[in-house]
N, C-alpha and C positions, 0 to 999 in steps of 0.2 A: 504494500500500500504506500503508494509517494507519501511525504511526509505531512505538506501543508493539505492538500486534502483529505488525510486523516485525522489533521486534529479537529481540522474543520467540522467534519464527521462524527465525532467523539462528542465533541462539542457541543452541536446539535442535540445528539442521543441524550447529555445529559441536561441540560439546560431550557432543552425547547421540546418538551413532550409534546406538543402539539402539533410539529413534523414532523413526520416518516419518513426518514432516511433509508435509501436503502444503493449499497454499493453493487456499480453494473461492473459485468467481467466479460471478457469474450475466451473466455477457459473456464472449464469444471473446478481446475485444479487449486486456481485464485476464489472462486467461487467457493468452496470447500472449504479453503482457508480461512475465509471472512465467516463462514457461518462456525467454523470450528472456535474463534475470536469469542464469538456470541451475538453476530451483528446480524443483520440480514442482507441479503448480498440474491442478485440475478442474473443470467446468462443477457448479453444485446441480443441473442440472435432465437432467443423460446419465446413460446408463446407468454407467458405472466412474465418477461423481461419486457417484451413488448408493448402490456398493458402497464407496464409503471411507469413506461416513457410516454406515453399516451397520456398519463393522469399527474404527469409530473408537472410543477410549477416553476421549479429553478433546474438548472446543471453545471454543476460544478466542474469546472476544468484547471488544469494547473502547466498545462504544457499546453503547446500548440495541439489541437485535434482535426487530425485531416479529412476526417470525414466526421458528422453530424447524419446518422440515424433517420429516416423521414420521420417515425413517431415523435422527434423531438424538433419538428418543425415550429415556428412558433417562439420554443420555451424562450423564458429569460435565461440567459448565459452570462455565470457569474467568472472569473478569470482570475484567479490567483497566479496570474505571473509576478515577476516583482520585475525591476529595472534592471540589476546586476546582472541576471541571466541571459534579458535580450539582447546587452551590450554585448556580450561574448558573442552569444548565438548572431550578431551581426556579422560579428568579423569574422567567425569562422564559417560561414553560409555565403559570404557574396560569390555571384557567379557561379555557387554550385548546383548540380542537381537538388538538393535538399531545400536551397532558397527558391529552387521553381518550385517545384509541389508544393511548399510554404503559400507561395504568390499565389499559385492557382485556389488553391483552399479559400485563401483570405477573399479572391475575388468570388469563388463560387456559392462563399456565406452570403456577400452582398446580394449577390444576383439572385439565390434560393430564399433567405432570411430576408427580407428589406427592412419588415417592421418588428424582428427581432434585438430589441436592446442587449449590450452585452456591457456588462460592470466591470470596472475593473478598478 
C-alpha cells in the first residue's frame, strides 16, 4: 500500500465512520493483503469492484494514473502528489516514452472528464 494513501485511508477508517473506504486492486494477491490488514479492499476489474466505483464519490490517487476506469467517470479526483516528486519526475521524463503516455493520459482526462474536478 503507497504510503500517503494509506494513511489517508486509515484515517478515514478511523475518524470518519460515515465513509466507506474501500481499497481497489487489480490483483487477488494485494486484495488478500488488505483484507488480511482488516480493511476492505476490491478487484477494478469484478463485478462489486465495479459497483463501488459506480457509487463512489471521491478517488484517491497519489501517482500519476494512466488510465481512469469508465465507472469512475465523473468522480471527484482527489491527488496526493506533493511538489518534490514532480520536480524529479520532470527531469527525469523529458523527451521520454514515459512523458508521452504521461501527456497522452493528462490530455485524454481532459477530453473524457471535462466536468470532472481534481484537488490537489
Amino acid at each position: 500500500m503507497p504510503a500517503i494513501k494509506k494513511w489517508m485511508f486509515e484515517y478515514i477508517i478511523r475518524h470518519h465512520k460515515e465513509i466507506k473506504p474501500v481499497w481497489m486492486c487489480y490483483n487477488a494477491d494485494t486484495m488478500n493483503y488488505v483484507h488480511k490488514l482488516g480493511y476492505e479492499a476490491e478487484l477494478y476489474r469484478s463485478s462489486k469492484g465495479k459497483d463501488v466505483m459506480k457509487k463512489a464519490g471521491v478517488y484517491v490517487v497519489e501517482m500519476c494514473k494512466e488510465v481512469f476506469q469508465p465507472e469512475l467517470s465523473g468522480i471527484t479526483v482527489l491527488n496526493l502528489w506533493h511538489g518534490r516528486w514532480l520536480q524529479e519526475y520532470r527531469k527525469l521524463t523529458t523527451g521520454c516514452f514515459f512523458m508521452r503516455t504521461i501527456s497522452k493520459k493528462i490530455y485524454s482526462q481532459q477530453r473524457n472528464f471535462p466536468q470532472q474536478p481534481a484537488l490537489f
